[in-house]
N, CA, C and O atoms as a GROMACS GRO file, in nm:
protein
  444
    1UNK      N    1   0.084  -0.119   0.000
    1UNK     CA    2   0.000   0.000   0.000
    1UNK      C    3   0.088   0.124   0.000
    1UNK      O    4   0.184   0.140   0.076
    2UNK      N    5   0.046   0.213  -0.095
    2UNK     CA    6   0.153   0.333  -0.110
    2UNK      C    7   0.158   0.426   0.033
    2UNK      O    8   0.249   0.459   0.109
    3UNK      N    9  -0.025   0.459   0.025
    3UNK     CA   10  -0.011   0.517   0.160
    3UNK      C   11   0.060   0.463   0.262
    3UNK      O   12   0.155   0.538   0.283
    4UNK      N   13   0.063   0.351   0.352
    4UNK     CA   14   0.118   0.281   0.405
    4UNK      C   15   0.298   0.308   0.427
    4UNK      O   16   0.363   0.315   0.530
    5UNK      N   17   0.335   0.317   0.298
    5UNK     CA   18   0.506   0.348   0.283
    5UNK      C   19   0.513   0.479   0.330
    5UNK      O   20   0.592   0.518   0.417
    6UNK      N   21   0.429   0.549   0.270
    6UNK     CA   22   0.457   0.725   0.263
    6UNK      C   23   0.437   0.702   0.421
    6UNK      O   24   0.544   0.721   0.480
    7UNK      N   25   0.338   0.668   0.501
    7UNK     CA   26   0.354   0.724   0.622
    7UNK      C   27   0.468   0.695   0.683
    7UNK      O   28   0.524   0.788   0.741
    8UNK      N   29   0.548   0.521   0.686
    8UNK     CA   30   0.682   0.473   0.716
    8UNK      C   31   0.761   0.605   0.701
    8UNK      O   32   0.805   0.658   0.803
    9UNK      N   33   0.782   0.668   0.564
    9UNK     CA   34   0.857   0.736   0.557
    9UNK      C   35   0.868   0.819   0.646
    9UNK      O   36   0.963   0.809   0.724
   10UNK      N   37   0.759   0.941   0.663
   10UNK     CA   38   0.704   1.031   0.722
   10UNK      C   39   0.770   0.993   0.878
   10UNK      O   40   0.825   1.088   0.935
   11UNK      N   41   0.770   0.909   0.925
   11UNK     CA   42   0.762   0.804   1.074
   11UNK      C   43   0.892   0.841   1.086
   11UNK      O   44   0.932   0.931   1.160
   12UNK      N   45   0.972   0.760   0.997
   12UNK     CA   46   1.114   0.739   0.985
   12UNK      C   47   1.171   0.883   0.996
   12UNK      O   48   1.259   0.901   1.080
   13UNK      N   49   1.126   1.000   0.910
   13UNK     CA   50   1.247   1.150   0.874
   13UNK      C   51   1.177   1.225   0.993
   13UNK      O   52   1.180   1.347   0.978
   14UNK      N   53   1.103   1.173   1.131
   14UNK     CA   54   1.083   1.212   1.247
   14UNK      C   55   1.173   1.173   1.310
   14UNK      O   56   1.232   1.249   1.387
   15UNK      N   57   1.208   1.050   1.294
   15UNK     CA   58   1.301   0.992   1.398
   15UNK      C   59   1.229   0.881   1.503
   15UNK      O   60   1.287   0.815   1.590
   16UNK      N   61   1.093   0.879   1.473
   16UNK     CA   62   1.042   0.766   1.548
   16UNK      C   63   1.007   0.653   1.509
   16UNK      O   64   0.996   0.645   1.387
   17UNK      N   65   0.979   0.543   1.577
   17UNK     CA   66   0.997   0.425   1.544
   17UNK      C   67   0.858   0.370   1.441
   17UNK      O   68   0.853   0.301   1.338
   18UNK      N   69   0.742   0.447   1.539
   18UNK     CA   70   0.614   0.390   1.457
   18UNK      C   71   0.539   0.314   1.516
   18UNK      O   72   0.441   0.266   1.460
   19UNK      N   73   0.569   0.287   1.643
   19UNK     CA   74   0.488   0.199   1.707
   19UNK      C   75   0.381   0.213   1.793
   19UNK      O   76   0.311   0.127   1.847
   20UNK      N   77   0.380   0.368   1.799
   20UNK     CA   78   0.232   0.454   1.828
   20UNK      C   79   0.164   0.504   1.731
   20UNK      O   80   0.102   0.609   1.751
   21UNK      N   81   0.159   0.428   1.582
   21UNK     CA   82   0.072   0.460   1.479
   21UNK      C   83  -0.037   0.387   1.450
   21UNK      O   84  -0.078   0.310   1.536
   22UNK      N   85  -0.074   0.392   1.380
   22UNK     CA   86  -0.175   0.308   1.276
   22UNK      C   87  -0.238   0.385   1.140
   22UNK      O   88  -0.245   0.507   1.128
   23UNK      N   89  -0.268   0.317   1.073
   23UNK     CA   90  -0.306   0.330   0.987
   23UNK      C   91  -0.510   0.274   0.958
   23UNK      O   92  -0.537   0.162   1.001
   24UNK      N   93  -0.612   0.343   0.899
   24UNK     CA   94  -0.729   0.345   0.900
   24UNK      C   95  -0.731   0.321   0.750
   24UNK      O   96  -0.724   0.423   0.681
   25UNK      N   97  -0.738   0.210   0.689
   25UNK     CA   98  -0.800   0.149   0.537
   25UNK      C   99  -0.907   0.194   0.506
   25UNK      O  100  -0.928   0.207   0.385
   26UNK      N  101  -0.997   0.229   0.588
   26UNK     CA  102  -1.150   0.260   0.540
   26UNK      C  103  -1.140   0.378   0.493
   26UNK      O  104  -1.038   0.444   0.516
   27UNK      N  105  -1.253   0.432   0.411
   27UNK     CA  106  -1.233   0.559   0.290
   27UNK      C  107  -1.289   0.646   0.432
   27UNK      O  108  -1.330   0.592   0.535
   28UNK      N  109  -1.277   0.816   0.401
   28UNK     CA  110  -1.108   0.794   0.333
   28UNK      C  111  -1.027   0.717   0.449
   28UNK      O  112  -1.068   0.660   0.550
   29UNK      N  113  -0.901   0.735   0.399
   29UNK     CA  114  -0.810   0.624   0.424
   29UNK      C  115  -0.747   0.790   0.545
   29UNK      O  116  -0.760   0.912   0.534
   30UNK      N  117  -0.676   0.688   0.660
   30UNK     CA  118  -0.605   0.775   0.727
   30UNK      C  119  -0.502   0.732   0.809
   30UNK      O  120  -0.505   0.611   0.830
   31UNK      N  121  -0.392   0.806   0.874
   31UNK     CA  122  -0.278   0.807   0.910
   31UNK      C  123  -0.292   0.890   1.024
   31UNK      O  124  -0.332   1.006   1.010
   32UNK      N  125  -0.252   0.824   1.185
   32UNK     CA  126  -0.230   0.850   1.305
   32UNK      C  127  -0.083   0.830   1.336
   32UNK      O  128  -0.020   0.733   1.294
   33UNK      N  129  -0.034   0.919   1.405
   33UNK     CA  130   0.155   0.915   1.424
   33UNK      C  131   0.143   0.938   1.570
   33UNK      O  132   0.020   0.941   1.575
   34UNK      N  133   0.174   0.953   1.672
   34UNK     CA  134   0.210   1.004   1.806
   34UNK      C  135   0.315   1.070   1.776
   34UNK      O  136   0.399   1.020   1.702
   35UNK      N  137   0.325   1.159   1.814
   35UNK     CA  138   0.451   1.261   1.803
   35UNK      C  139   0.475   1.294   1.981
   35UNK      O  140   0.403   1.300   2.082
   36UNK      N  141   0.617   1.309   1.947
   36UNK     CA  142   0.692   1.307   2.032
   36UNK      C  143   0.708   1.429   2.112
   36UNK      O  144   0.778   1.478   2.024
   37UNK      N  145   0.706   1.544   2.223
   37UNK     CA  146   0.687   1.669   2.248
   37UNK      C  147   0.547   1.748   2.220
   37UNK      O  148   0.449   1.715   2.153
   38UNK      N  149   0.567   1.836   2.279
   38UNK     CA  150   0.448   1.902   2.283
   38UNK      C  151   0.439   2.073   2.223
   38UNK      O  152   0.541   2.137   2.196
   39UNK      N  153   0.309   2.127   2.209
   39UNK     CA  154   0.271   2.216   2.156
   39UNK      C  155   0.302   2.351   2.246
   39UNK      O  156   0.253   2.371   2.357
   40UNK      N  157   0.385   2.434   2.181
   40UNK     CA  158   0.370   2.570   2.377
   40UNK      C  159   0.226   2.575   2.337
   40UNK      O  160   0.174   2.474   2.384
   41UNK      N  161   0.166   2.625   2.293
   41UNK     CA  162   0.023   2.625   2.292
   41UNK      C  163  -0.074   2.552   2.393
   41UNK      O  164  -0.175   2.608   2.435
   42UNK      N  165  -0.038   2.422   2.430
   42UNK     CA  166  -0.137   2.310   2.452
   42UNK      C  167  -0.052   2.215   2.527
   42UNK      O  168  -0.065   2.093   2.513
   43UNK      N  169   0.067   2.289   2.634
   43UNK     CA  170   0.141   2.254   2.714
   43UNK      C  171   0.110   2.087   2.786
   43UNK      O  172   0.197   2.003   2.807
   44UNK      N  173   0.007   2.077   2.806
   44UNK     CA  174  -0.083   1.989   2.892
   44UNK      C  175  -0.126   1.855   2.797
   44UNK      O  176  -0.185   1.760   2.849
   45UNK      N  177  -0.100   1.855   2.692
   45UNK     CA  178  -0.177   1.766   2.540
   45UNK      C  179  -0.066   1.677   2.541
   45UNK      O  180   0.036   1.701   2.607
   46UNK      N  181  -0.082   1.566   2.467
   46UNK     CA  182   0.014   1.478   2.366
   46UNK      C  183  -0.054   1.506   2.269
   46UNK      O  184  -0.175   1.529   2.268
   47UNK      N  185   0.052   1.506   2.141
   47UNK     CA  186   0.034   1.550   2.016
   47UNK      C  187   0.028   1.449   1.928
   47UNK      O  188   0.078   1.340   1.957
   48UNK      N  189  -0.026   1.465   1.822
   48UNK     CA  190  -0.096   1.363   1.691
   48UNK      C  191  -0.036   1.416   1.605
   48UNK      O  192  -0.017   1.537   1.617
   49UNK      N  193   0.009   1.356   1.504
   49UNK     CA  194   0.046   1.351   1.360
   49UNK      C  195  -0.065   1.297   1.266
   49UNK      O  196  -0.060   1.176   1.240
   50UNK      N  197  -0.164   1.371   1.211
   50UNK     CA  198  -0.291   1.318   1.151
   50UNK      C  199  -0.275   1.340   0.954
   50UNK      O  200  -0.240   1.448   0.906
   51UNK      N  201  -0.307   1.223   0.873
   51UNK     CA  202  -0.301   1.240   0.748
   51UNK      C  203  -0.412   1.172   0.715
   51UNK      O  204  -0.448   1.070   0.773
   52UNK      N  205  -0.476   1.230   0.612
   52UNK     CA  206  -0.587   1.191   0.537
   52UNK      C  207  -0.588   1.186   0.413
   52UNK      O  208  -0.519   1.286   0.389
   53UNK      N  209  -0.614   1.145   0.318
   53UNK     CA  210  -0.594   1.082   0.178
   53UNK      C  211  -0.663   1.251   0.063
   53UNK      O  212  -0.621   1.295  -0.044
   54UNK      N  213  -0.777   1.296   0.152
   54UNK     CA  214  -0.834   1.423   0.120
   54UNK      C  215  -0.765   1.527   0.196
   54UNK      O  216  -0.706   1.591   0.110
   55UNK      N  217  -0.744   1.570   0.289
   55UNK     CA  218  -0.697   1.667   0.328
   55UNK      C  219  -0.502   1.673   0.322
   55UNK      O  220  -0.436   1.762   0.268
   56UNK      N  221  -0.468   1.601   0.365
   56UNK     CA  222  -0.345   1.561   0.374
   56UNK      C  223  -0.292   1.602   0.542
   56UNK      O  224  -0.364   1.557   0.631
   57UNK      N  225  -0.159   1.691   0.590
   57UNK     CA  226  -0.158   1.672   0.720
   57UNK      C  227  -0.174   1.757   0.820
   57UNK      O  228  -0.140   1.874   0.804
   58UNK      N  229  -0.217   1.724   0.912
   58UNK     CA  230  -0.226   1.783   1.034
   58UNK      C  231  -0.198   1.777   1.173
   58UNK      O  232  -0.172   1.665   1.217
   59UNK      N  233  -0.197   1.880   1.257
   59UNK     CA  234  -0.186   1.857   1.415
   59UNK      C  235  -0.283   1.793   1.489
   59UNK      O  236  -0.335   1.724   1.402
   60UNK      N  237  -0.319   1.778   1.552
   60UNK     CA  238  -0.392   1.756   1.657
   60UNK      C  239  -0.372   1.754   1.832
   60UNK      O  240  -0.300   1.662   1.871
   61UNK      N  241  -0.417   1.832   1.924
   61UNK     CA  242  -0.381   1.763   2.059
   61UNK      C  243  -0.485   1.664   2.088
   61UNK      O  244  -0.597   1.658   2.039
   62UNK      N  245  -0.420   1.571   2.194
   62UNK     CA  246  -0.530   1.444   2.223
   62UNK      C  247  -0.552   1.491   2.341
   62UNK      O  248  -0.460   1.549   2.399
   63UNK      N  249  -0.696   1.476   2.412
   63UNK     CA  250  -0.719   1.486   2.522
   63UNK      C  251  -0.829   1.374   2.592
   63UNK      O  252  -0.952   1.385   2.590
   64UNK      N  253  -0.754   1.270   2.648
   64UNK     CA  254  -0.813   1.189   2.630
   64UNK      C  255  -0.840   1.061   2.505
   64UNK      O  256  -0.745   1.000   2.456
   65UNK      N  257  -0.972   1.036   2.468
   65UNK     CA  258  -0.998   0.957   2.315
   65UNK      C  259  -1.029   1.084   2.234
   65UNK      O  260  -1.079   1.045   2.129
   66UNK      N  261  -1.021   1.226   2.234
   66UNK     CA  262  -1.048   1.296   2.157
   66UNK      C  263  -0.930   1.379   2.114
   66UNK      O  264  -0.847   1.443   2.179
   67UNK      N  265  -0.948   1.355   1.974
   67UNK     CA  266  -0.859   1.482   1.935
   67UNK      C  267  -0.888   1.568   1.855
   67UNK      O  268  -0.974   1.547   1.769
   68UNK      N  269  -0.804   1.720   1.869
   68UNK     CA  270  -0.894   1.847   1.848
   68UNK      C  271  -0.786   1.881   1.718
   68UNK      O  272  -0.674   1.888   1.768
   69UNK      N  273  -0.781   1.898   1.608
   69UNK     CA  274  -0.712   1.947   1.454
   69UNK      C  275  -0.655   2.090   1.524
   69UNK      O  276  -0.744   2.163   1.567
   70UNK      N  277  -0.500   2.146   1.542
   70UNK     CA  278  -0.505   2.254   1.556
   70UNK      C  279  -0.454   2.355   1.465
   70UNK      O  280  -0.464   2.478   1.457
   71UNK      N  281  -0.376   2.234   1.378
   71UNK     CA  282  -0.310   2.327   1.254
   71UNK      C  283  -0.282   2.214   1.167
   71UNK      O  284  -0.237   2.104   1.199
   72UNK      N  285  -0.332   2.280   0.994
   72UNK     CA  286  -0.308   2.186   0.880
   72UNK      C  287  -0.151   2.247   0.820
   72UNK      O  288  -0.097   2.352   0.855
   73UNK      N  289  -0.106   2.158   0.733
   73UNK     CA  290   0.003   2.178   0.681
   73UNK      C  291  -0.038   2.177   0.568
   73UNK      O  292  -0.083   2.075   0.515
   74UNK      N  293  -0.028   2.329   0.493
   74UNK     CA  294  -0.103   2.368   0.342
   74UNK      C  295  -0.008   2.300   0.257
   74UNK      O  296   0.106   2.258   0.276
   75UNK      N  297  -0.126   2.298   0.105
   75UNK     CA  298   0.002   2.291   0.015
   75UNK      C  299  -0.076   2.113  -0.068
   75UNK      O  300  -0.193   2.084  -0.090
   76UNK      N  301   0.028   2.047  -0.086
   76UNK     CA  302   0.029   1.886  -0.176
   76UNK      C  303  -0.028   1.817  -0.038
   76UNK      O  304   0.010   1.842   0.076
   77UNK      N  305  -0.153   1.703  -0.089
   77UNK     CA  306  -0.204   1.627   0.006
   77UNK      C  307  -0.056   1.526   0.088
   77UNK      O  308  -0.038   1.481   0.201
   78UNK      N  309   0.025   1.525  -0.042
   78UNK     CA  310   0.153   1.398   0.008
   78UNK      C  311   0.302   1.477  -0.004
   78UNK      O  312   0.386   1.427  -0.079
   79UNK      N  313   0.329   1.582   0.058
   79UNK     CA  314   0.454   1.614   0.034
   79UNK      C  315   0.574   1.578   0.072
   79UNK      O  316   0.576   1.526   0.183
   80UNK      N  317   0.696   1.589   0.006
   80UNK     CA  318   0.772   1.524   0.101
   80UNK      C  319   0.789   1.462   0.242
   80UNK      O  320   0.707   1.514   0.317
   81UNK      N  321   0.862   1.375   0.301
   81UNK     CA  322   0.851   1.380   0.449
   81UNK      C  323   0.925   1.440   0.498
   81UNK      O  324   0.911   1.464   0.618
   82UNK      N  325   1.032   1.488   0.430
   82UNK     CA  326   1.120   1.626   0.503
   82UNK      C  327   1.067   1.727   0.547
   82UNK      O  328   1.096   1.783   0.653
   83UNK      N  329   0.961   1.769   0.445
   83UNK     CA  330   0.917   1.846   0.463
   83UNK      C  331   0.769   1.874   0.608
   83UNK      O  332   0.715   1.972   0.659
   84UNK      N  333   0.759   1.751   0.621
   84UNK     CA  334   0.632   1.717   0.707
   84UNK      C  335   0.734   1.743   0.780
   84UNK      O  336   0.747   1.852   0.837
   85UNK      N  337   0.823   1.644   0.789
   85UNK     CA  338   0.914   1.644   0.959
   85UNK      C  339   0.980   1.805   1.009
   85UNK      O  340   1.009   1.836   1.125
   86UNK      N  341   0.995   1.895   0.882
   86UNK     CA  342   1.043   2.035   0.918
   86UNK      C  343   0.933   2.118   0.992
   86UNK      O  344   0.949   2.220   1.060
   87UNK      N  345   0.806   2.043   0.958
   87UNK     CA  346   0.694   2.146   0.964
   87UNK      C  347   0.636   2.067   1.111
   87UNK      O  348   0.555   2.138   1.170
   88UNK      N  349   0.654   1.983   1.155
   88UNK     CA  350   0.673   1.936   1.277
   88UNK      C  351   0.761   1.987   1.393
   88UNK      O  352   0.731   1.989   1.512
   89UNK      N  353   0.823   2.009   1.362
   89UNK     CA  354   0.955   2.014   1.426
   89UNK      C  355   0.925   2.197   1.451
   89UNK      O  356   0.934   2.250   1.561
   90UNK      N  357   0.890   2.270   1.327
   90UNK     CA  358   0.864   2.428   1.359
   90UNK      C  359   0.747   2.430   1.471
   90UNK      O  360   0.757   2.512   1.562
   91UNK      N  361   0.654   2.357   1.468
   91UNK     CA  362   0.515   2.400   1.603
   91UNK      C  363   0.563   2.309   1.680
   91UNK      O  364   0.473   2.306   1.764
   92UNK      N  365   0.662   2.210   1.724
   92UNK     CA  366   0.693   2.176   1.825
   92UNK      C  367   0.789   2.286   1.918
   92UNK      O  368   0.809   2.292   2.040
   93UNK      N  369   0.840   2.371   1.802
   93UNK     CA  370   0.921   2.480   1.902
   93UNK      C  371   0.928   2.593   1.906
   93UNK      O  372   1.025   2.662   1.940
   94UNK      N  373   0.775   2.638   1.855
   94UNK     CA  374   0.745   2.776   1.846
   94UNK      C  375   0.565   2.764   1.844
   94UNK      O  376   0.499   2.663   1.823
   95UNK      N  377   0.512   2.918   1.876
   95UNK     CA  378   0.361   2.906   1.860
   95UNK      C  379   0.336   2.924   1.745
   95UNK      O  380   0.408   2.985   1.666
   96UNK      N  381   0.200   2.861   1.714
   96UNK     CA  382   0.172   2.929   1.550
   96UNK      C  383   0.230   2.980   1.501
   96UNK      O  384   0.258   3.079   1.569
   97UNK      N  385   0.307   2.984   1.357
   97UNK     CA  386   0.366   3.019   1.241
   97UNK      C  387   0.270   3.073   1.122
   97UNK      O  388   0.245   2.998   1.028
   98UNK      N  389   0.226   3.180   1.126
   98UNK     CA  390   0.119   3.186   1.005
   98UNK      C  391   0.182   3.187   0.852
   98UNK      O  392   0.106   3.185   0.756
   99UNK      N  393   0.307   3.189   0.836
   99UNK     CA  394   0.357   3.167   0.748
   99UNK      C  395   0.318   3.002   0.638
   99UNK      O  396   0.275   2.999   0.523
  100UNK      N  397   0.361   2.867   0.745
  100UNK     CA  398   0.316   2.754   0.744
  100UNK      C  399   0.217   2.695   0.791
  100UNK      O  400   0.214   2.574   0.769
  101UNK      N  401   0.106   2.755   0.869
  101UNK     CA  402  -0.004   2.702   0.929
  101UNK      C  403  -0.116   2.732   0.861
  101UNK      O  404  -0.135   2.850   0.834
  102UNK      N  405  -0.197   2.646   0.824
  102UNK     CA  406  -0.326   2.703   0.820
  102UNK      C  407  -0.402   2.661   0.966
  102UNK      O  408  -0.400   2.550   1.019
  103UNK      N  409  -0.484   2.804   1.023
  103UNK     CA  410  -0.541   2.722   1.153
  103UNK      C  411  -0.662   2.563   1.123
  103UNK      O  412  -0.694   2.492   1.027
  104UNK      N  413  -0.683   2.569   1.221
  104UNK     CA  414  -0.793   2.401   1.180
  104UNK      C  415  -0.919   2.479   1.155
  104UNK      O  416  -0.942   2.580   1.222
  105UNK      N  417  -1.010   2.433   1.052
  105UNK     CA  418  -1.134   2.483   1.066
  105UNK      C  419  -1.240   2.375   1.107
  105UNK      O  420  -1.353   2.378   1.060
  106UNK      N  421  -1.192   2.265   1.212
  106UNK     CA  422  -1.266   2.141   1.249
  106UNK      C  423  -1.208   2.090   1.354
  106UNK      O  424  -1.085   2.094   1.367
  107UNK      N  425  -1.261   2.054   1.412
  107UNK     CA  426  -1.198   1.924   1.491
  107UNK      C  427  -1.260   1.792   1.519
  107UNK      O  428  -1.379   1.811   1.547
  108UNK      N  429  -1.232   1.680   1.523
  108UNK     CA  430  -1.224   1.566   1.497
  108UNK      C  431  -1.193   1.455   1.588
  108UNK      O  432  -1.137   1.455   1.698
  109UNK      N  433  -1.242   1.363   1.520
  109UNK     CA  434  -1.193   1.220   1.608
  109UNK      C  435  -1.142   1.091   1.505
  109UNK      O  436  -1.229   1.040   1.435
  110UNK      N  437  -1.001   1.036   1.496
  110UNK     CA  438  -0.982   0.943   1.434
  110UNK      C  439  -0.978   0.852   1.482
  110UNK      O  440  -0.919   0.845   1.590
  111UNK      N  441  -1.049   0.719   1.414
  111UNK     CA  442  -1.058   0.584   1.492
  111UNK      C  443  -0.961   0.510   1.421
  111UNK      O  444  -0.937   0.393   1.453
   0.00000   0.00000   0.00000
């Protein structure tokens, strides 16, 4: 499954192993990551790495079984994973970037 690789990738140019992911086959199709650190924003959260086959990627904090979308990463539904992992790595160590953020206009729950 392509998706499937792309997220490996994505997993991998984080630096994490992958073993707080999964992957959702059912349409659309989606991609859960645990990410590692937290949001200054949302000090108190563990953070999500969320991809969707339509939207492509996003933040999320979890609180609990819920998680809330707090920023999409504009642009190609599948872009590089360098580029995911740069754009990770910027809201892990700074607040909102309006440069690279689009804010969330939803929030959500992935099963």
């Amino acid at each position: 499954m392509i998706a499937l690789d792309y997220a490996l990738r994505v997993t991998r140019e984080l630096g994490l192993s992958g073993e707080s992911s999964c992957v959702d086959r059912h349409k659309p199709l989606r991609v859960y990551i645990a990410v590692e650190g937290r949001l200054p924003d949302h000090p108190d959260h563990d953070v999500a790495l969320l991809w969707t086959s339509g939207h492509g990627w996003a933040i999320a904090v979890e609180d609990g079984a819920e998680l809330t979308v707090v920023a999409h990463l504009g642009g190609a539904v599948e872009p590089p994973p360098r580029t995911v992992a740069r754009w990770v790595r910027r809201m892990l160590g700074q607040s909102n970037s309006a440069d690279t953020v689009s804010p969330a206009s939803h929030a959500g729950q992935v099963a």
